[in-house]
C-alpha positions as protocol buffer text, in pm:
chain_id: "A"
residue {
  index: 1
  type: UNK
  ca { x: 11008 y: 5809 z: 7611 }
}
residue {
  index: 2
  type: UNK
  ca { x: 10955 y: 6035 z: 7287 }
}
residue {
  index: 3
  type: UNK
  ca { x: 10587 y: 6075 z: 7167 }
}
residue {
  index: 4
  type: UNK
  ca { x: 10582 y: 6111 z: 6738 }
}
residue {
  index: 5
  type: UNK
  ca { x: 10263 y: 6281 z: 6597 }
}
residue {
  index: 6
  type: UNK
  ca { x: 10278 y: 6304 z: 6176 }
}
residue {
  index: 7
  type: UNK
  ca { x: 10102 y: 6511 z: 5974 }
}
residue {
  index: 8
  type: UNK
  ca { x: 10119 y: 6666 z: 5643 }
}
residue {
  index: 9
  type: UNK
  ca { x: 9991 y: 6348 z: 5416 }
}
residue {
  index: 10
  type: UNK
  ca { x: 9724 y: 6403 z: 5181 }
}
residue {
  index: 11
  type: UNK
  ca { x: 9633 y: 6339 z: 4803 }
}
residue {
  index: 12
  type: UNK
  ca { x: 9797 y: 6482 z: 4527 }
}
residue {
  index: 13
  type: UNK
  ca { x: 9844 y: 6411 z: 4172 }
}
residue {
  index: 14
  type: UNK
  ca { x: 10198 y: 6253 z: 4028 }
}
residue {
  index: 15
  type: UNK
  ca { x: 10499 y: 6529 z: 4027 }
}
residue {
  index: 16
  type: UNK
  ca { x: 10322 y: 6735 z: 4315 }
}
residue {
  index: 17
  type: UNK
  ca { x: 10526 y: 6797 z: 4638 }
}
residue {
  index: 18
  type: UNK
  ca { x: 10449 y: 6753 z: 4996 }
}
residue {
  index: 19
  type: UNK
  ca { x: 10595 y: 6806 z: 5313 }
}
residue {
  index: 20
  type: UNK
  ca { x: 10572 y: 6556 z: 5628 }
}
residue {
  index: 21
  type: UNK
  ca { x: 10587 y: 6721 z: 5966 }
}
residue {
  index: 22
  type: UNK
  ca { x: 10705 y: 6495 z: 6295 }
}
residue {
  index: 23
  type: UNK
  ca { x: 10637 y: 6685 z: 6631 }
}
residue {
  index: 24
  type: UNK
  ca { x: 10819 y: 6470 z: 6855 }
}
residue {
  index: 25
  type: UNK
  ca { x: 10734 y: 6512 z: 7244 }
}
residue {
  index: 26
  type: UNK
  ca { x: 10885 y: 6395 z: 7587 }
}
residue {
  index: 27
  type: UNK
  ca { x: 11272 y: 6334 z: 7653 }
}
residue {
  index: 28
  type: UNK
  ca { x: 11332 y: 6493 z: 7355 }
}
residue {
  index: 29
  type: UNK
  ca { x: 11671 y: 6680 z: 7506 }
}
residue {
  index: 30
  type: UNK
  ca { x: 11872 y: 6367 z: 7461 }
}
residue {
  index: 31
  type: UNK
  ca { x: 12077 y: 6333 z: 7153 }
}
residue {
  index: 32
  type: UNK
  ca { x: 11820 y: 6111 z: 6880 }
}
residue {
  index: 33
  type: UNK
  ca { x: 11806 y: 5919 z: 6536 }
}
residue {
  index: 34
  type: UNK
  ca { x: 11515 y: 6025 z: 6362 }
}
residue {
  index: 35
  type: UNK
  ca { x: 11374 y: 5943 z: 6008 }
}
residue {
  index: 36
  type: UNK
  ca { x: 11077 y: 5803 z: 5783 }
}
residue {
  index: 37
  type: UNK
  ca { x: 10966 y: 5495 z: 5687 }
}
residue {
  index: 38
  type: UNK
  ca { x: 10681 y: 5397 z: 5491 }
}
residue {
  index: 39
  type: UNK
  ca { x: 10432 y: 5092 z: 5430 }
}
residue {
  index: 40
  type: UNK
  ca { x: 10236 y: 5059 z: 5078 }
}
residue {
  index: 41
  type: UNK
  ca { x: 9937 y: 4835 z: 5068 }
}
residue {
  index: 42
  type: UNK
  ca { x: 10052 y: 4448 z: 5041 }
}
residue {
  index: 43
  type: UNK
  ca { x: 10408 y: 4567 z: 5067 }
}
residue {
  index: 44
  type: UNK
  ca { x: 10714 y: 4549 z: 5327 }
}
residue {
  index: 45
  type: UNK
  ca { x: 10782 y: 4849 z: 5503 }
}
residue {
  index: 46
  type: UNK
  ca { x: 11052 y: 5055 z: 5372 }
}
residue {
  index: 47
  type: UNK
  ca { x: 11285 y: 5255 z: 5565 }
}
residue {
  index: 48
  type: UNK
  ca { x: 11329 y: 5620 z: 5373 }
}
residue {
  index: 49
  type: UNK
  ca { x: 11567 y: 5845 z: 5515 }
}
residue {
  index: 50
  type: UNK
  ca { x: 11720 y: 5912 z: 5882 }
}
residue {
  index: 51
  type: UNK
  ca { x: 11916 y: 6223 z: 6044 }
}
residue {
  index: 52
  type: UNK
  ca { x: 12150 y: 6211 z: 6314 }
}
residue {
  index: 53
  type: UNK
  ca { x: 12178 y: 6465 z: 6619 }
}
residue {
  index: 54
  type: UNK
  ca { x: 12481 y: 6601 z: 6420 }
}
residue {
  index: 55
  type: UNK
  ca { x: 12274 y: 6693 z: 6120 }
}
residue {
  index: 56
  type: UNK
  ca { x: 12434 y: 6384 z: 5933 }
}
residue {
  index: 57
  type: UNK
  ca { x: 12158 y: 6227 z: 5683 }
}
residue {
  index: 58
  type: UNK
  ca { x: 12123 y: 5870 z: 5487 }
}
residue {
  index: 59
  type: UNK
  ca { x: 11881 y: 5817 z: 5240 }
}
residue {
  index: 60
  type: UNK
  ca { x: 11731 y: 5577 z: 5045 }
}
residue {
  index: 61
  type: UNK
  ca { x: 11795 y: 5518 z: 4633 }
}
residue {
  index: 62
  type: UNK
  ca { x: 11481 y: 5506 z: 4568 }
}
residue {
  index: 63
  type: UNK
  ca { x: 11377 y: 5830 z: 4678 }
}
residue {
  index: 64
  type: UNK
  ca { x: 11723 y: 6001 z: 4602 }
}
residue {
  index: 65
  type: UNK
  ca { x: 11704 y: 6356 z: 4441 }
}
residue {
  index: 66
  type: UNK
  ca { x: 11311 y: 6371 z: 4544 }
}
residue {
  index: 67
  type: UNK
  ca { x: 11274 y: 6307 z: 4897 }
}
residue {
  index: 68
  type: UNK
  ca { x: 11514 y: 6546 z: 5147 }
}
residue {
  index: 69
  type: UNK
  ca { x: 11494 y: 6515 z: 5510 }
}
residue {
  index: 70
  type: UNK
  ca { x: 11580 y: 6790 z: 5783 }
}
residue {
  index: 71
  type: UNK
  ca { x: 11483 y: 6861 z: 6157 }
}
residue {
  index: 72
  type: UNK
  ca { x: 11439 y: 7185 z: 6349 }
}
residue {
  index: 73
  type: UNK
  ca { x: 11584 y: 7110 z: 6677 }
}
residue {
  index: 74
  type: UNK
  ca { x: 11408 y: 7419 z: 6850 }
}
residue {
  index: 75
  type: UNK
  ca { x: 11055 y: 7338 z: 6744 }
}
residue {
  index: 76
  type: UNK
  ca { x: 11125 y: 6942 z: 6833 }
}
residue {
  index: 77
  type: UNK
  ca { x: 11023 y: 6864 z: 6479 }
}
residue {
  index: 78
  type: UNK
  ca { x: 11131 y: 6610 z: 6171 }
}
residue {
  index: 79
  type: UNK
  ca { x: 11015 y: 6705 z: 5837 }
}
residue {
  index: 80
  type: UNK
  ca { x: 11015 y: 6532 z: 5491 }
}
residue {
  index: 81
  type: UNK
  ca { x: 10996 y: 6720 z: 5213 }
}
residue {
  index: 82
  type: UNK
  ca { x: 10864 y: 6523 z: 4892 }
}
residue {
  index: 83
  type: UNK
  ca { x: 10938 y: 6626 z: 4541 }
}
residue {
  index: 84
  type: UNK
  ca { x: 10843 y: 6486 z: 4201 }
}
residue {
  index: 85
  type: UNK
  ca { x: 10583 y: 6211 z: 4365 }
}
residue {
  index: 86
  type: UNK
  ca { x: 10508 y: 5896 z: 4162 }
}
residue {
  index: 87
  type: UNK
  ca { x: 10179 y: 5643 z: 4205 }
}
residue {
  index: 88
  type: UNK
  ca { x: 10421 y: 5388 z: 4399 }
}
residue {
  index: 89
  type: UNK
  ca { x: 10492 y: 5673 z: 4667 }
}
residue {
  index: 90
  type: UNK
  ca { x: 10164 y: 5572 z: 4763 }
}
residue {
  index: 91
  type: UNK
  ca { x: 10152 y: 5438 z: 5165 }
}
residue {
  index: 92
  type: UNK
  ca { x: 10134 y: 5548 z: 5511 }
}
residue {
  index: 93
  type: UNK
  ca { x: 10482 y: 5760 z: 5611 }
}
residue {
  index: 94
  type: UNK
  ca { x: 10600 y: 5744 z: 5983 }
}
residue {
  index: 95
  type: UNK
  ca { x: 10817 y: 5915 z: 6194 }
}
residue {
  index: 96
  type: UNK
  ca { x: 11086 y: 5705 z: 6370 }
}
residue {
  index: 97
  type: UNK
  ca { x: 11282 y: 5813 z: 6687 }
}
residue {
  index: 98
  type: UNK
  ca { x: 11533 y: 5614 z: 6949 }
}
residue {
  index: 99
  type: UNK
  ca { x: 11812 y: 5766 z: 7151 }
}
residue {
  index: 100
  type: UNK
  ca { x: 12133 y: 5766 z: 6937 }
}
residue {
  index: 101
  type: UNK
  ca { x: 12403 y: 5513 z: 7118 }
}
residue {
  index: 102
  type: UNK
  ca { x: 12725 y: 5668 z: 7141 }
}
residue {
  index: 103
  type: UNK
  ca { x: 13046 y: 5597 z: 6922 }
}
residue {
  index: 104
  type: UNK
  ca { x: 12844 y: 5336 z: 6638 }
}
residue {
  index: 105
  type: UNK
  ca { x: 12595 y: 5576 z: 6493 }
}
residue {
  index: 106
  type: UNK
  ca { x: 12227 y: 5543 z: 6408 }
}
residue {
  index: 107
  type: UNK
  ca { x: 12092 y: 5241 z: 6310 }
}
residue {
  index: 108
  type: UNK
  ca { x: 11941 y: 5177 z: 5948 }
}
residue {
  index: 109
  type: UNK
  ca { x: 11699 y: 5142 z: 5851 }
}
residue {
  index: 110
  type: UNK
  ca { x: 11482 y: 5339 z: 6077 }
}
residue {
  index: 111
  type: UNK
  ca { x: 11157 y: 5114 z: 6073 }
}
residue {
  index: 112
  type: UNK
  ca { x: 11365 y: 4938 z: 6402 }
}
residue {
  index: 113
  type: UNK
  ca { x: 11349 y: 5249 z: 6609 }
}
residue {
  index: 114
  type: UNK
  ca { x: 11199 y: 5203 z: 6941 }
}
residue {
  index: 115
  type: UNK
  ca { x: 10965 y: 5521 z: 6937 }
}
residue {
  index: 116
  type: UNK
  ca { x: 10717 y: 5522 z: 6612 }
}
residue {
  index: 117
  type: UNK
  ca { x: 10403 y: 5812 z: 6530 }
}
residue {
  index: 118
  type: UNK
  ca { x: 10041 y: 5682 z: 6394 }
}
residue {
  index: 119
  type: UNK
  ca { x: 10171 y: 5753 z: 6059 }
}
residue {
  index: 120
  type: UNK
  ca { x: 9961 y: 5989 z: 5757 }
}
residue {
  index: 121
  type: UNK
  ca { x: 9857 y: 5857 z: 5438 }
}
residue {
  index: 122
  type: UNK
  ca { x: 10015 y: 5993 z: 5134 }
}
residue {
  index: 123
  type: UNK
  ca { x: 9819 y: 5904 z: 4798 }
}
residue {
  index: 124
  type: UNK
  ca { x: 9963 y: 6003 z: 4422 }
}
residue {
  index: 125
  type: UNK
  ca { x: 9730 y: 5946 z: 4159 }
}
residue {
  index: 126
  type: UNK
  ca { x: 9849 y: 5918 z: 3793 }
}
């Protein structure tokens, strides 16, 4: 199993920057997806962006350019760096792990991953 604890969330106003952290915990010394999704009030959740154990990322248009997402394989942690936040940023961001199957890749979008954090709250005001 892989424990997820987020942090990093907070307020900030629109075009401010903030960075996500993801400690992930547990078997994390098998090769794993990981990425962010988030969930804004009355909306679907919205898978964000997801890295590979090869470095290998996918992201989402609508945070291309602003959002970028990286890992740090010796600290066990998943970040996501935020740039040039809008008011419909707004939501709760988790972290998203499974174990990566071999030969077909890591799934998309990450919101189906079998290991998920608490999430942290992200609000942009205008």
């Amino acid at each position: 199993q892989i424990q997820l604890v987020e942090s990093g969330g907070g307020s900030v106003q629109a075009g401010g920057s903030l960075r996500l952290s993801c400690a992930a915990s547990g078997d994390t010394n098998s090769r794993a997806c990981m990425g962010w999704f988030r969930q804004a009030p009355g909306k679907e959740r919205e898978g964000l962006a997801r890295i590979d154990s090869n470095g290998n990322t996918i992201s989402a248009l609508s945070i291309k350019g602003r959002f970028t997402i990286s890992q740090d394989k010796a600290k066990n942690t998943l970040y996501l760096q935020m740039d040039s936040l809008k008011p419909e940023d707004t939501g709760t961001y988790y972290c998203a792990a499974e174990r990566e199957p071999r030969n077909i890749g890591c799934r998309w979008p990450p919101v189906v991953y079998n290991y998920r954090g608490q999430g942290t709250q992200v609000t942009v005001s205008s």
